[in-house]
mmCIF file of the C-alpha atoms, coordinates in Angstrom:
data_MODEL
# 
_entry.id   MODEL 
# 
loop_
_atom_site.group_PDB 
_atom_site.id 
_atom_site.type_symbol 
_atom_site.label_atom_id 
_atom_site.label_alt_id 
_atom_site.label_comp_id 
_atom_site.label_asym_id 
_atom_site.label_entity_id 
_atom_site.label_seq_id 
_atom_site.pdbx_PDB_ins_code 
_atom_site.Cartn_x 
_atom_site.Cartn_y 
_atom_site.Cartn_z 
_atom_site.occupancy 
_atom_site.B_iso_or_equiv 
_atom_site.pdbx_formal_charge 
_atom_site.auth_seq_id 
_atom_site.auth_comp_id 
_atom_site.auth_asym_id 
_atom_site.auth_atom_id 
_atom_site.pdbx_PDB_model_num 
ATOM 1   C CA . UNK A 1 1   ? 147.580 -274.557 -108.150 1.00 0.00 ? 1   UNK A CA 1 
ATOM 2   C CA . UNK A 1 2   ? 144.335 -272.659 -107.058 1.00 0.00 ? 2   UNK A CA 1 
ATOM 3   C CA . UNK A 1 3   ? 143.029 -275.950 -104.865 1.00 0.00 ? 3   UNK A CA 1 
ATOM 4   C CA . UNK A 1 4   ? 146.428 -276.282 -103.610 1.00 0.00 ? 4   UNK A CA 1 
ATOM 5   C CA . UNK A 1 5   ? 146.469 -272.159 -102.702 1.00 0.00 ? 5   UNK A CA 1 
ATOM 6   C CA . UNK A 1 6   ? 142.738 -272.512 -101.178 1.00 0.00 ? 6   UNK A CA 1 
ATOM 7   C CA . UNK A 1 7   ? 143.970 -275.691 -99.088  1.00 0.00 ? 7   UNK A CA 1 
ATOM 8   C CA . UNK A 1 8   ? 147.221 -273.912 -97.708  1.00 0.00 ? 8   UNK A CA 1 
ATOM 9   C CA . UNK A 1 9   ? 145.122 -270.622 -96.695  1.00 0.00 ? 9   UNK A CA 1 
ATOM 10  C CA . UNK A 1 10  ? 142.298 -272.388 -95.062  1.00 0.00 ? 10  UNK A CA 1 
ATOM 11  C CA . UNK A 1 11  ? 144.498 -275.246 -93.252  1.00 0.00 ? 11  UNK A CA 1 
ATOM 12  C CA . UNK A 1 12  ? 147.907 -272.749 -93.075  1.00 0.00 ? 12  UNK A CA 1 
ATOM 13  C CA . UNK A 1 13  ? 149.607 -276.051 -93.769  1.00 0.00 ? 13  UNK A CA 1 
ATOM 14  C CA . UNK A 1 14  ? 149.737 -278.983 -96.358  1.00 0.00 ? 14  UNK A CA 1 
ATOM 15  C CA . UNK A 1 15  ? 151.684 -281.807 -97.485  1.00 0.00 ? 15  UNK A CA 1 
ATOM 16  C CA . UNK A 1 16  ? 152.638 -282.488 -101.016 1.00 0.00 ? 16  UNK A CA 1 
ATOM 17  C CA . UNK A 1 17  ? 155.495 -283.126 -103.138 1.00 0.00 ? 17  UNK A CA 1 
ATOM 18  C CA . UNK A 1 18  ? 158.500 -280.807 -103.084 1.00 0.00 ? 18  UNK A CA 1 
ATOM 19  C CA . UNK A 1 19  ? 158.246 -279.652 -106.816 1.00 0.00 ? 19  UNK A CA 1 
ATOM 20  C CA . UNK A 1 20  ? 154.480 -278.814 -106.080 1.00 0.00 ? 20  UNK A CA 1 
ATOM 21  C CA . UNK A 1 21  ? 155.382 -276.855 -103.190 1.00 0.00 ? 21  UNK A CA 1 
ATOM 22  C CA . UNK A 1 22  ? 157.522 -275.049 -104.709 1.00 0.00 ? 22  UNK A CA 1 
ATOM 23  C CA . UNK A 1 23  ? 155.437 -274.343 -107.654 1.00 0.00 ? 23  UNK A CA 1 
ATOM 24  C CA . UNK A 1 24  ? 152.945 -273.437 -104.867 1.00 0.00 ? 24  UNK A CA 1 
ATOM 25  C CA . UNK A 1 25  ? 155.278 -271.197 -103.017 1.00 0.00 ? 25  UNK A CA 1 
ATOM 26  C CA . UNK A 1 26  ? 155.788 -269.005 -106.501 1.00 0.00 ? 26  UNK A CA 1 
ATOM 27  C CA . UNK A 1 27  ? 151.963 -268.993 -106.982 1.00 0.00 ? 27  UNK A CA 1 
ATOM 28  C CA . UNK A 1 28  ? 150.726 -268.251 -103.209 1.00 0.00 ? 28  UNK A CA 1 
ATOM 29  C CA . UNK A 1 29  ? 153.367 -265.256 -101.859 1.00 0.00 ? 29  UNK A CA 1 
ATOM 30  C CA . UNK A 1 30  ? 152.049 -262.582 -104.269 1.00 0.00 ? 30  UNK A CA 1 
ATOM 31  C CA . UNK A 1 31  ? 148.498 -263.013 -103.357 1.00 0.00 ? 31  UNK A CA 1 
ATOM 32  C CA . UNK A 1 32  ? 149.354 -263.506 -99.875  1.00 0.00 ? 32  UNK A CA 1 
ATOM 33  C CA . UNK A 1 33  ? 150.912 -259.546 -100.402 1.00 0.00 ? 33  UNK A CA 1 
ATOM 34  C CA . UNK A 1 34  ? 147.658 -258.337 -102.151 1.00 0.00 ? 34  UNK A CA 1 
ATOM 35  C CA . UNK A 1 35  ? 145.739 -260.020 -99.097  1.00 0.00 ? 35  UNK A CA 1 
ATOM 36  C CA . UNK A 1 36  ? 147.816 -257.122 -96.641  1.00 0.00 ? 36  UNK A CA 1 
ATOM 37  C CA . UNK A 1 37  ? 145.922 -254.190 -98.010  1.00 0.00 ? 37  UNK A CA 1 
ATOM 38  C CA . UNK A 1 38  ? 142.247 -255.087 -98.016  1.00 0.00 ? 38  UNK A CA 1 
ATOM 39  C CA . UNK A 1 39  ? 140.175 -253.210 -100.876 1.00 0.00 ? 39  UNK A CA 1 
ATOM 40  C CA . UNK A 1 40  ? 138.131 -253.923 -103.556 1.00 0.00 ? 40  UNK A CA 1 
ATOM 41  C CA . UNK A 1 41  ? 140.817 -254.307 -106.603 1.00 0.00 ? 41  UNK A CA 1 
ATOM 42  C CA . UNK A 1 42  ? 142.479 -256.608 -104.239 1.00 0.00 ? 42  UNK A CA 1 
ATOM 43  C CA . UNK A 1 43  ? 139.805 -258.868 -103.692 1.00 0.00 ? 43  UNK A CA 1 
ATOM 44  C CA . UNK A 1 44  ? 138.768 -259.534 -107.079 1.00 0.00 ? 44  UNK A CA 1 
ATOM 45  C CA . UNK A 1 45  ? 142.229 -259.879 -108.193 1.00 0.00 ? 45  UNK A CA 1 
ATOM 46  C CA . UNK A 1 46  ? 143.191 -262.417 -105.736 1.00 0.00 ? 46  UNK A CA 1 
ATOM 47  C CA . UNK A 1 47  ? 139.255 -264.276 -106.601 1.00 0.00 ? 47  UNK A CA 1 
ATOM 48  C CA . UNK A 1 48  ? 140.488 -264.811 -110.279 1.00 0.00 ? 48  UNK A CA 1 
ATOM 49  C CA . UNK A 1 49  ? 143.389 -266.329 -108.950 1.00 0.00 ? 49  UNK A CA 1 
ATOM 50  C CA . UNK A 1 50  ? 141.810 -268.581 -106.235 1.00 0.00 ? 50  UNK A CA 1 
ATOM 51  C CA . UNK A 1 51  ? 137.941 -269.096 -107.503 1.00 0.00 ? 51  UNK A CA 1 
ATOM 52  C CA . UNK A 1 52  ? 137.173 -269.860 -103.517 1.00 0.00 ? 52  UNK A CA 1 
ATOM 53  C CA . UNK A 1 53  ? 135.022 -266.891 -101.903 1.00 0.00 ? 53  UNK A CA 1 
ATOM 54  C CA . UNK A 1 54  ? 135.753 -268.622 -98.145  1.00 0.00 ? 54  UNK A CA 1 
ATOM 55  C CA . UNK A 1 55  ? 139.779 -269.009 -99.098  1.00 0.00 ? 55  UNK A CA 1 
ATOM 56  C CA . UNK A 1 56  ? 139.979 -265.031 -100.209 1.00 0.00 ? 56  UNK A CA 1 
ATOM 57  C CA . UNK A 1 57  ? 137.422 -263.931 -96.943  1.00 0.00 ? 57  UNK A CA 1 
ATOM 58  C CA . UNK A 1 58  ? 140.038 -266.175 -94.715  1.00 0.00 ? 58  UNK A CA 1 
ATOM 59  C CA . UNK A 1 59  ? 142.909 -264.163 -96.514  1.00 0.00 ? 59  UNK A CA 1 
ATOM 60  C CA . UNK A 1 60  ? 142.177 -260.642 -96.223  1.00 0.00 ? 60  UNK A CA 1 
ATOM 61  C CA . UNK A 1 61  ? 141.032 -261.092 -92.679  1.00 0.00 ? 61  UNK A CA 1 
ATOM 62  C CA . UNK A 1 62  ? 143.116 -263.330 -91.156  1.00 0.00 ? 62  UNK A CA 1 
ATOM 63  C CA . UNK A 1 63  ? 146.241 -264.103 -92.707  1.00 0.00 ? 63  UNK A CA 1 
ATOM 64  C CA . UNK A 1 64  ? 146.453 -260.347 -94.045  1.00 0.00 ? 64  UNK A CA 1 
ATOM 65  C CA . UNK A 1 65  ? 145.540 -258.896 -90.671  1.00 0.00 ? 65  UNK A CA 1 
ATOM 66  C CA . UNK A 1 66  ? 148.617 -261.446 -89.285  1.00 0.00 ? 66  UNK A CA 1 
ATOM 67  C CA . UNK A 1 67  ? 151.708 -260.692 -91.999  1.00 0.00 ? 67  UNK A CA 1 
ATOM 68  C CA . UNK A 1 68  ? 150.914 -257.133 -92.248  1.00 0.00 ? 68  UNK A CA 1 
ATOM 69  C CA . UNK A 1 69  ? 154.484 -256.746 -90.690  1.00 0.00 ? 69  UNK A CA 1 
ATOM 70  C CA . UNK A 1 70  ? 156.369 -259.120 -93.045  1.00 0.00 ? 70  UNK A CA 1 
ATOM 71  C CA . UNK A 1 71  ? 157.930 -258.167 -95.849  1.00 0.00 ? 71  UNK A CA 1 
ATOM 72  C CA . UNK A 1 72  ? 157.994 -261.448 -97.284  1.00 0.00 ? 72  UNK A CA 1 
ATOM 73  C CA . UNK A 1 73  ? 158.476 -264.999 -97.199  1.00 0.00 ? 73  UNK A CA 1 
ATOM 74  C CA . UNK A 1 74  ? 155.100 -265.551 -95.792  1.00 0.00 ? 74  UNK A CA 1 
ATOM 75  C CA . UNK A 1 75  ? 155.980 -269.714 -96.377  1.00 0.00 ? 75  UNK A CA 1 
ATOM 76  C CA . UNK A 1 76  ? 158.328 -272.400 -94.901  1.00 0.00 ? 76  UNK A CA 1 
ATOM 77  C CA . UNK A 1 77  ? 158.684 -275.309 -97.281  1.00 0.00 ? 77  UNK A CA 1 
ATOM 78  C CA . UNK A 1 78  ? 160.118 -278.642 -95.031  1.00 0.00 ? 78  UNK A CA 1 
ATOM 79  C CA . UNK A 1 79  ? 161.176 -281.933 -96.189  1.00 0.00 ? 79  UNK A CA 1 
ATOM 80  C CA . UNK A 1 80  ? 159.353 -285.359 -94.981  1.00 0.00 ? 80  UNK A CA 1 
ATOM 81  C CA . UNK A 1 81  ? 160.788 -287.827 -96.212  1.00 0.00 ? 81  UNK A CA 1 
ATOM 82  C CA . UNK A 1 82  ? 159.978 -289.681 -98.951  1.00 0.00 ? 82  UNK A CA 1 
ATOM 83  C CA . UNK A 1 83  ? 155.966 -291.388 -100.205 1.00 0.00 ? 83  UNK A CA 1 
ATOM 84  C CA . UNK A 1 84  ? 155.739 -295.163 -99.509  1.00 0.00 ? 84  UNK A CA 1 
ATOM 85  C CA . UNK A 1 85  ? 154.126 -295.923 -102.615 1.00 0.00 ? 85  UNK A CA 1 
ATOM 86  C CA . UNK A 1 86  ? 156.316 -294.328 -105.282 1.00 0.00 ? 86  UNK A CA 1 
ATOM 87  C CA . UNK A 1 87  ? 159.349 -292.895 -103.238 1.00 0.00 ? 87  UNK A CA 1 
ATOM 88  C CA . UNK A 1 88  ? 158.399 -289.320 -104.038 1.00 0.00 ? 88  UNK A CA 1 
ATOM 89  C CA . UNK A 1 89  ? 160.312 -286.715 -102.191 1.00 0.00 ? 89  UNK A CA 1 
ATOM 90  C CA . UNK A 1 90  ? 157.273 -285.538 -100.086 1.00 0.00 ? 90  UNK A CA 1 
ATOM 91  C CA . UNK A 1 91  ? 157.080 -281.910 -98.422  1.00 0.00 ? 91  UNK A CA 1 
ATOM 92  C CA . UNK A 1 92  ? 154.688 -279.690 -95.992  1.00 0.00 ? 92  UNK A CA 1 
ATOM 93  C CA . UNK A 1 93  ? 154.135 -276.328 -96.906  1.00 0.00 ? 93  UNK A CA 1 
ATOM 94  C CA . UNK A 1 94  ? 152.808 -273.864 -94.428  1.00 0.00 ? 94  UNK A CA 1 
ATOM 95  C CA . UNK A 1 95  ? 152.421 -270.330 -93.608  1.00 0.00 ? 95  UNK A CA 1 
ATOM 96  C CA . UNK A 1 96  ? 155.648 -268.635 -91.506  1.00 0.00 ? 96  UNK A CA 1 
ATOM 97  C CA . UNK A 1 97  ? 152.869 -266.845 -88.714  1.00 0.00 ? 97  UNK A CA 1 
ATOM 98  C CA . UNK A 1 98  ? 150.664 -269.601 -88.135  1.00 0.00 ? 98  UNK A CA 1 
ATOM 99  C CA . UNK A 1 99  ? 153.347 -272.857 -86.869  1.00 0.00 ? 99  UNK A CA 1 
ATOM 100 C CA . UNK A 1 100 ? 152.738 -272.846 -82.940  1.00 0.00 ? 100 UNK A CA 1 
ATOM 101 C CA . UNK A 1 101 ? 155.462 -275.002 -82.360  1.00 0.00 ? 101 UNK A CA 1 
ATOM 102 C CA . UNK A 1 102 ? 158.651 -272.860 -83.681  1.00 0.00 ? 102 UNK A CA 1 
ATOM 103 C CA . UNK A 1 103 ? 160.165 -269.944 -81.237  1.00 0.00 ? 103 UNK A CA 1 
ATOM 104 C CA . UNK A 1 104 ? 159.094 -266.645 -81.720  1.00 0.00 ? 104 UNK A CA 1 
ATOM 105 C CA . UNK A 1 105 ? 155.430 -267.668 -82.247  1.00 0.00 ? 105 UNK A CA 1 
ATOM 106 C CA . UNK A 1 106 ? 153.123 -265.395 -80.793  1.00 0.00 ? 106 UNK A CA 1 
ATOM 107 C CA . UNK A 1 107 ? 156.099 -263.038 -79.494  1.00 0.00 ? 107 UNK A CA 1 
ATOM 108 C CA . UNK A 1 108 ? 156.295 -259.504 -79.907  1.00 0.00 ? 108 UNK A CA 1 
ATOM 109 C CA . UNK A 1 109 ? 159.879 -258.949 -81.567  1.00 0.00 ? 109 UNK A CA 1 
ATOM 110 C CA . UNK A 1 110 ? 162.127 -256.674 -79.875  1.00 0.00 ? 110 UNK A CA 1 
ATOM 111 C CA . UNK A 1 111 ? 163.137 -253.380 -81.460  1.00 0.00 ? 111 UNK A CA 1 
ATOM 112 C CA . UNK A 1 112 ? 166.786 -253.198 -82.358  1.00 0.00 ? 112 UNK A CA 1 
ATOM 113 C CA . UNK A 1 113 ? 168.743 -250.793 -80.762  1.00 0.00 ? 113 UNK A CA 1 
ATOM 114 C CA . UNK A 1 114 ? 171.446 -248.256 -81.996  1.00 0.00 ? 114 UNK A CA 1 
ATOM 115 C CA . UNK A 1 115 ? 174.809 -248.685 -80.176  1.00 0.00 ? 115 UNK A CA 1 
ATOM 116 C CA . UNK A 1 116 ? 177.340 -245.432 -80.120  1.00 0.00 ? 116 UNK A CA 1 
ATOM 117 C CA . UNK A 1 117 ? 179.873 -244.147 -78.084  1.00 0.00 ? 117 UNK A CA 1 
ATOM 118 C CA . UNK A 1 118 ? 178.550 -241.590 -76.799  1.00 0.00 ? 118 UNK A CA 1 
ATOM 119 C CA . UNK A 1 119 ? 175.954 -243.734 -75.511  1.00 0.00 ? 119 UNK A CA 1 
ATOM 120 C CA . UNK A 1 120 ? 178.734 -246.102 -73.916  1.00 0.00 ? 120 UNK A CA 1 
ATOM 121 C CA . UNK A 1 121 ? 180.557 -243.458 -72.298  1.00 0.00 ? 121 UNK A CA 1 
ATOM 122 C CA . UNK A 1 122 ? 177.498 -241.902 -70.788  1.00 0.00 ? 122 UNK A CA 1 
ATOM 123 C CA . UNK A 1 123 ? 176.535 -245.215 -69.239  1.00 0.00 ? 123 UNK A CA 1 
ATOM 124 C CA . UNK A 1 124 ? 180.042 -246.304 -67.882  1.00 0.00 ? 124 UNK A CA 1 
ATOM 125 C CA . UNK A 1 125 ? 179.841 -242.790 -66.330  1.00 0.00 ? 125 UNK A CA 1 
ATOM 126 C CA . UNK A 1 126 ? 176.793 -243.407 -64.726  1.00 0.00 ? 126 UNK A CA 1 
ATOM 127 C CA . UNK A 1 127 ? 177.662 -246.980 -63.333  1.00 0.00 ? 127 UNK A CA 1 
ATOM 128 C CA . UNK A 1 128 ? 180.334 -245.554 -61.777  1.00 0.00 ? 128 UNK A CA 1 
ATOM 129 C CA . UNK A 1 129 ? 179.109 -242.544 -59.823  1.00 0.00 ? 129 UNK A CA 1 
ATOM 130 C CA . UNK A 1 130 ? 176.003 -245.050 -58.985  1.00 0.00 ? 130 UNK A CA 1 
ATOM 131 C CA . UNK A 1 131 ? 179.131 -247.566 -57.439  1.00 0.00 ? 131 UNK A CA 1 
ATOM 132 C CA . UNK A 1 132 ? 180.595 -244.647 -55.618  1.00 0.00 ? 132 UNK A CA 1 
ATOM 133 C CA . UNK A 1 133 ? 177.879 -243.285 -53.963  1.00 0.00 ? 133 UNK A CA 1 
ATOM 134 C CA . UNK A 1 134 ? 177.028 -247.279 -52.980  1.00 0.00 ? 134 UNK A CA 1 
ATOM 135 C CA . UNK A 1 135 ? 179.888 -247.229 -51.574  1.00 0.00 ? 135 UNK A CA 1 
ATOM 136 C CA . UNK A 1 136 ? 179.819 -244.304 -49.659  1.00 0.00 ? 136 UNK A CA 1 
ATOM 137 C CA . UNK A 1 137 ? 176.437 -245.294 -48.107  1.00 0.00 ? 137 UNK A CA 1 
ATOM 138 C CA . UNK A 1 138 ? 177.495 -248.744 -46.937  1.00 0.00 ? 138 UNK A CA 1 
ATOM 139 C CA . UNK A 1 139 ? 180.661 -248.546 -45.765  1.00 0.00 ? 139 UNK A CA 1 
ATOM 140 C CA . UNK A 1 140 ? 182.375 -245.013 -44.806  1.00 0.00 ? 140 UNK A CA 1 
ATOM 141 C CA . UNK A 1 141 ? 185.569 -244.044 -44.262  1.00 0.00 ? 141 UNK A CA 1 
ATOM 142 C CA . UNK A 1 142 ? 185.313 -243.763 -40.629  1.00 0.00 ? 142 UNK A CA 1 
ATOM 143 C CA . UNK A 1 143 ? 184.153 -247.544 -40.432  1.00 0.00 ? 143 UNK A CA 1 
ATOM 144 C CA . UNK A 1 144 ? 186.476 -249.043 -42.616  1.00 0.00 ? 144 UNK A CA 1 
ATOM 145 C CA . UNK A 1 145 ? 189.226 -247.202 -40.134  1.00 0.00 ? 145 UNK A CA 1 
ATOM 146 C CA . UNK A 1 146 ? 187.688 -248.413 -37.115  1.00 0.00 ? 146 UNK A CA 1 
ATOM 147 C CA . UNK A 1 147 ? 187.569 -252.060 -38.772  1.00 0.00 ? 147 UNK A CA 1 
ATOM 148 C CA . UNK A 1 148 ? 191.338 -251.983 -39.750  1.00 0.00 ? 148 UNK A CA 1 
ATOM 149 C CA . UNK A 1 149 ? 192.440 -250.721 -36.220  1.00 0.00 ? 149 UNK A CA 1 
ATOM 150 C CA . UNK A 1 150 ? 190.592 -253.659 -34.547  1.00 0.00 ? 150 UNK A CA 1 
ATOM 151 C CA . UNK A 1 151 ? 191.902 -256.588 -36.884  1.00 0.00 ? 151 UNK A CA 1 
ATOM 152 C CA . UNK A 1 152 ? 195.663 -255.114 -36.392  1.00 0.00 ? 152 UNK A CA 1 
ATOM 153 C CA . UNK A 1 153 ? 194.743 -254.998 -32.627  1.00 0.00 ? 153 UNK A CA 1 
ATOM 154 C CA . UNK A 1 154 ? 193.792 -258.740 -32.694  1.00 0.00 ? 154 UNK A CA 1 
ATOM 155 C CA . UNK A 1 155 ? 196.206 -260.012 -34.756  1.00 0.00 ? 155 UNK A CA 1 
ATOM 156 C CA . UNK A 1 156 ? 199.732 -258.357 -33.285  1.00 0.00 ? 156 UNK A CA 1 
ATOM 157 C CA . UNK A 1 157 ? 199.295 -260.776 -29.773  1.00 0.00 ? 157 UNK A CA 1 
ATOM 158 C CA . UNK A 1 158 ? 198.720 -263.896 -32.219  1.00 0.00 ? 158 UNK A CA 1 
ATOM 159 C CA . UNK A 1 159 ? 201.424 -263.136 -33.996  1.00 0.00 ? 159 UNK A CA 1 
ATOM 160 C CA . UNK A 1 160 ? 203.754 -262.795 -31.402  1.00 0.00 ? 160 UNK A CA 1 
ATOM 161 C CA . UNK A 1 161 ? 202.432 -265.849 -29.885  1.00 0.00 ? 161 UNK A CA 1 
ATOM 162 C CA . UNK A 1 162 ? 203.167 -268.144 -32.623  1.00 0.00 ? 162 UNK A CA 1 
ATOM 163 C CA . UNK A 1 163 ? 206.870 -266.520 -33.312  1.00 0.00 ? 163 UNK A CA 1 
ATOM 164 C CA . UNK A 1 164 ? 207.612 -267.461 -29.707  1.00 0.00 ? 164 UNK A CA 1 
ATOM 165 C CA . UNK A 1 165 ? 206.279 -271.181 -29.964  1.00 0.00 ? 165 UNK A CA 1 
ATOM 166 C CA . UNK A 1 166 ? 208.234 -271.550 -33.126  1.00 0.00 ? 166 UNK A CA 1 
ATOM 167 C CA . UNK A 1 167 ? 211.360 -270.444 -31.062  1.00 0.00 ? 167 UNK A CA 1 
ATOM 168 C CA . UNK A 1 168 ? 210.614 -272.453 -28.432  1.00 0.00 ? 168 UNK A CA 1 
ATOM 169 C CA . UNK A 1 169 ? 210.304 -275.611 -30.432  1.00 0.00 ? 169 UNK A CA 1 
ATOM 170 C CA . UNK A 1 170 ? 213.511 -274.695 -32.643  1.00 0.00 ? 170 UNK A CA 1 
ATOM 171 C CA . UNK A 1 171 ? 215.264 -274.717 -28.712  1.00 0.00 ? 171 UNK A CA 1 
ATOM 172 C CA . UNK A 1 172 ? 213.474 -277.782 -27.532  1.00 0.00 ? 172 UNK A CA 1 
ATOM 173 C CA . UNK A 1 173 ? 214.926 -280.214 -30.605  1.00 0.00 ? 173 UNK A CA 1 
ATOM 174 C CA . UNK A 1 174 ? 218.685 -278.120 -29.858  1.00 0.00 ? 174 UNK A CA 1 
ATOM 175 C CA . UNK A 1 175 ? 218.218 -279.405 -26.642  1.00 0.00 ? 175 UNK A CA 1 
ATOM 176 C CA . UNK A 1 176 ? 217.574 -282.822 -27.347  1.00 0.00 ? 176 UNK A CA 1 
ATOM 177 C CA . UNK A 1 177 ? 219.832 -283.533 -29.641  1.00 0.00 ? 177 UNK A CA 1 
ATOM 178 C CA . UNK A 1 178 ? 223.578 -282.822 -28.712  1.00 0.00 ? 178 UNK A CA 1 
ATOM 179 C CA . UNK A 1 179 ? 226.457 -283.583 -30.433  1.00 0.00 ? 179 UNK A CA 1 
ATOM 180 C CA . UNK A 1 180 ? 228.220 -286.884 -28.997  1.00 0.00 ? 180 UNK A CA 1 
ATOM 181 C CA . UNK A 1 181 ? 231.878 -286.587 -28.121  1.00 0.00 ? 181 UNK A CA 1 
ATOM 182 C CA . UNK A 1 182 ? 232.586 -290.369 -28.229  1.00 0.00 ? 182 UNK A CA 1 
ATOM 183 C CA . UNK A 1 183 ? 231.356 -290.337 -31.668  1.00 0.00 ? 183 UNK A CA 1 
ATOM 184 C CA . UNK A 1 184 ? 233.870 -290.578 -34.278  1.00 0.00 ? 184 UNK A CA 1 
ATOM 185 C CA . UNK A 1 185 ? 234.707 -287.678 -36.726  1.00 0.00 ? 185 UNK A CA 1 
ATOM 186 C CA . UNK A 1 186 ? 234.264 -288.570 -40.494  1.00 0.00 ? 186 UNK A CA 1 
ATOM 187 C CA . UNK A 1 187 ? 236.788 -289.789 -42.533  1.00 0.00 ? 187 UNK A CA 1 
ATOM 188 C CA . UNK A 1 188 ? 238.347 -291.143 -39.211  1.00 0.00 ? 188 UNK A CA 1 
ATOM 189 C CA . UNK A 1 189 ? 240.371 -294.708 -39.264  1.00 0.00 ? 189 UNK A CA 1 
ATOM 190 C CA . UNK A 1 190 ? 237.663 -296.285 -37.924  1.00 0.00 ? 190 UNK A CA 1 
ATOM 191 C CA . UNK A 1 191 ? 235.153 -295.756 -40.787  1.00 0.00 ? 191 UNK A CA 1 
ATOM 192 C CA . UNK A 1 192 ? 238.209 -296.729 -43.376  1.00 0.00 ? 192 UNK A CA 1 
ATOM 193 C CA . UNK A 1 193 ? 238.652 -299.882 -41.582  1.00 0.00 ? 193 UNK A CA 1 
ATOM 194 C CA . UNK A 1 194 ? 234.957 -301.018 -42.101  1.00 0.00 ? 194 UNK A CA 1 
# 
């Protein structure tokens, strides 16, 4: 377990099988918590553990100095598959901080805000005076008149210029088609004959 710690806080990642990694994870998260405050009790506690003076110098500097914030789970344990030779259920073990490739790397994480009402209201309230007073500024009252005045202006002659072409057109057809006099009436002999 103390190679396997060394390796994973030198290399911040390494491949094994998944019973060893989890053995690992159980064995490396507590030191990895003694490596956030740096003193002297620290270091020789975390020195029986690991008997590697460049894997507890790496921890208290670097990978302390990094998870300061966390408050644990300082590993990510993923499945690979399984070993060609014996068909062990193989696993890479690495440290949560140090992956490059997963979101949030390198990211400063955004504070949570509080929601209340009162903070709602006061917004809403805001928005809405900010609206108004847009409003006021781009269009005013006196423009939006003048505007109205203009289309009703415009539109009354084309108005009355289509009503009298629909007119005319409704005479035109009346026109063209009378009613024949020769033609019989229904119901007449004629069509009862036929």
């Amino acid at each position: 377990m103390a190679n396997m710690a060394s390796s994973l806080i030198k290399h911040k990642k390494i491949t094994t099988t998944v019973a060893k990694a989890k053995a690992l994870r159980v064995y490396v998260e507590p030191l990895i918590t003694k490596g956030k405050e740096n003193n002297t009790h620290n270091h020789r506690t975390v020195f029986s553990y690991l008997q590697d003076k460049e894997a507890v110098h790496e921890l208290f500097t670097v990978v302390g100095e990094k998870v300061a914030s966390r408050p644990g789970g300082y590993t990510r344990i993923l499945k690979i598959g399984n070993r060609a030779g014996d068909n062990a259920d193989m696993a890479m073990i690495e440290l949560v901080d140090f992956n490059e490739y997963f979101e949030g790397y390198g990211t400063a994480k955004k504070a949570a805000s509080k929601r209340t009402r009162r903070g709602k209201a006061k917004t809403s309230t805001a928005k809405t005076e900010t609206t108004a007073a847009v409003v006021e500024t781009v269009a005013p009252a006196e423009v939006i008149d003048v505007v109205e005045t203009e289309v009703e202006e415009t539109e009354a002659p084309v108005v009355e210029e289509a009503a009298a072409e629909v007119a005319a057109e409704t005479t035109e057809t009346a026109e063209e088609t009378p009613a024949s006099e020769d033609a019989p009436a229904e119901g007449s002999e004629e069509d009862n004959k036929a």
